[in-house]
C-alpha positions in Angstrom: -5.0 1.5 12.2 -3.7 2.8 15.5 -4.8 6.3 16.2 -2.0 8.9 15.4 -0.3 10.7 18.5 1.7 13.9 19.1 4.0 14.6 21.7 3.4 17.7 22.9 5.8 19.7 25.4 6.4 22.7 27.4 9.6 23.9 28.8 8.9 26.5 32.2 11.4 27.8 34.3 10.8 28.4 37.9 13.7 29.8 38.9 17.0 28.8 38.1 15.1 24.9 37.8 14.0 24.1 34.1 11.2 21.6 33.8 9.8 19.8 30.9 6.6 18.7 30.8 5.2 16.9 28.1 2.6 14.6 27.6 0.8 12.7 24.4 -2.2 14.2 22.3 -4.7 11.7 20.7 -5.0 13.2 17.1 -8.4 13.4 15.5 -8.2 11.1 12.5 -9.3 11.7 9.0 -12.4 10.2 8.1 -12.7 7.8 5.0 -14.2 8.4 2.0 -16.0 5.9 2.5 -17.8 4.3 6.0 -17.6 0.4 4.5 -13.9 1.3 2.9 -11.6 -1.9 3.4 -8.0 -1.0 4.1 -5.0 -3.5 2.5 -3.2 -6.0 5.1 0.3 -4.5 5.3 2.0 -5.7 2.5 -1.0 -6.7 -0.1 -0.7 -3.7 -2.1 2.9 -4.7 -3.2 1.9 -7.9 -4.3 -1.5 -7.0 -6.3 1.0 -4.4 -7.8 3.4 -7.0 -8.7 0.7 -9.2 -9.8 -1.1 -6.4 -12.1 2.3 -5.9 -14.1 2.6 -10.0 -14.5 0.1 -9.5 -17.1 2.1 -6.2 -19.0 3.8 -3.0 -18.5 1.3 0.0 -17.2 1.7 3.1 -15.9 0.5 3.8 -12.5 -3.2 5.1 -13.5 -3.8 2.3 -15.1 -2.4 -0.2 -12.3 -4.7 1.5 -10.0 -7.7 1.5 -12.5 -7.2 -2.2 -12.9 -6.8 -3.1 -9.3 -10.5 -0.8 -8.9 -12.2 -2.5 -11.8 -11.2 -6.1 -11.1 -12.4 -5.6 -7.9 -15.5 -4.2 -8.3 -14.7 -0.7 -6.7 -13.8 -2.5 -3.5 -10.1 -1.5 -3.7 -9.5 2.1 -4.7 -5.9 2.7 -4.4 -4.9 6.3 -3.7 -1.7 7.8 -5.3 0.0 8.8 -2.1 0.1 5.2 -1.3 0.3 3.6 -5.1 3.9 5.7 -6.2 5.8 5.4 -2.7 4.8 1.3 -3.0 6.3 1.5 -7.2 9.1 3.6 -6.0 10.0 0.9 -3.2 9.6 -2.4 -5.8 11.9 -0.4 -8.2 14.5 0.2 -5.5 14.4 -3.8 -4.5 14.6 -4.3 -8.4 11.6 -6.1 -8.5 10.1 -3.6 -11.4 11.7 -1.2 -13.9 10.4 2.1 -15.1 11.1 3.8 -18.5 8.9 6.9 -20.0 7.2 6.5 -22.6 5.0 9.1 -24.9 1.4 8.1 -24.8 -0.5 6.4 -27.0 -2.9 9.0 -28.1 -1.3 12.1 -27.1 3.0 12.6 -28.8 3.2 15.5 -26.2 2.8 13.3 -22.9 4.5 10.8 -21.2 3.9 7.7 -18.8 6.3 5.9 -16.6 5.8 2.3 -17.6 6.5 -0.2 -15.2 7.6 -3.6 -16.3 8.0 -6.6 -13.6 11.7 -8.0 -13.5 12.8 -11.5 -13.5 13.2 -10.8 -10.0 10.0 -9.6 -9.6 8.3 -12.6 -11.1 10.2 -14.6 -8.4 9.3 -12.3 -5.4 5.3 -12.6 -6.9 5.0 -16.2 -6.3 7.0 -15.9 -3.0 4.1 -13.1 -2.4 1.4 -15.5 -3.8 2.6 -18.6 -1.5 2.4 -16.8 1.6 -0.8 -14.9 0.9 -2.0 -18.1 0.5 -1.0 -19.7 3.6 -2.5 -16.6 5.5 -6.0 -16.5 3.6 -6.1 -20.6 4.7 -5.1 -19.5 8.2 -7.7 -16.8 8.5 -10.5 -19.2 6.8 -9.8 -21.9 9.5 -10.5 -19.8 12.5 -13.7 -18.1 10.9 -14.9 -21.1 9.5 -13.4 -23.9 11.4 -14.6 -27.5 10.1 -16.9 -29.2 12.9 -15.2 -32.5 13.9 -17.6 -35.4 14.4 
């Protein structure tokens, strides 16, 4: 991730002569929770989304419970990236949201997201090229020795 910058700037005025100067500020970044966290290629999170709701509707905890329990605590998704990423497949039509009370609780409710027919089509476009990029990557870190 490239580190974030700010463009700082300072208007003087010698004079009747303005000047700007400006120049750019490396920003200190956050630090992870974690030092061996793994962040998502650009993208991924969209289609392990669309994948989670192939299976059934689920609100967004438990999307982001299922994508950290199948994956063994590798991928923890946060909300401030989970909701933007459902928010941008609903507006491409790709899933649909309803509220819903929740099971245990008649005072509550979830949004439910549901994958679209659209959606469905958009996952195996997702799944082909995820594909062809994990075969691409494998090749060049493991390339097969030619006799």
């Amino acid at each position: 991730m490239p580190a974030k910058r700010r463009l700082s700037c300072v208007l003087s005025r010698p004079s009747t002569l303005r000047v700007v100067l400006c120049w750019v500020e490396r920003l200190p970044t956050m630090p992870s929770t974690s030092p061996d966290r793994i962040e998502l290629v650009q993208g991924t999170l969209d289609m392990l989304i669309l994948r989670t709701l192939q299976m059934r509707p689920a609100h967004g905890h438990q999307i982001a419970k299922h994508l950290q329990r199948t994956t063994d605590d590798v991928l923890q998704v946060e909300h401030g990236s989970l909701y933007p990423a459902l928010h941008r497949l609903e507006r491409k039509g790709w899933v649909v949201a309803r509220w819903e009370p929740a099971a245990k609780d008649s005072k509550r409710e979830f949004k439910y997201y549901r994958l679209t027919q659209k959606g469905r089509k958009q996952l195996l476009v997702e799944e082909s090229r995820w594909k062809q990029l994990a075969d691409a990557i494998a090749r060049v870190m493991w390339p097969v020795e030619e006799n």
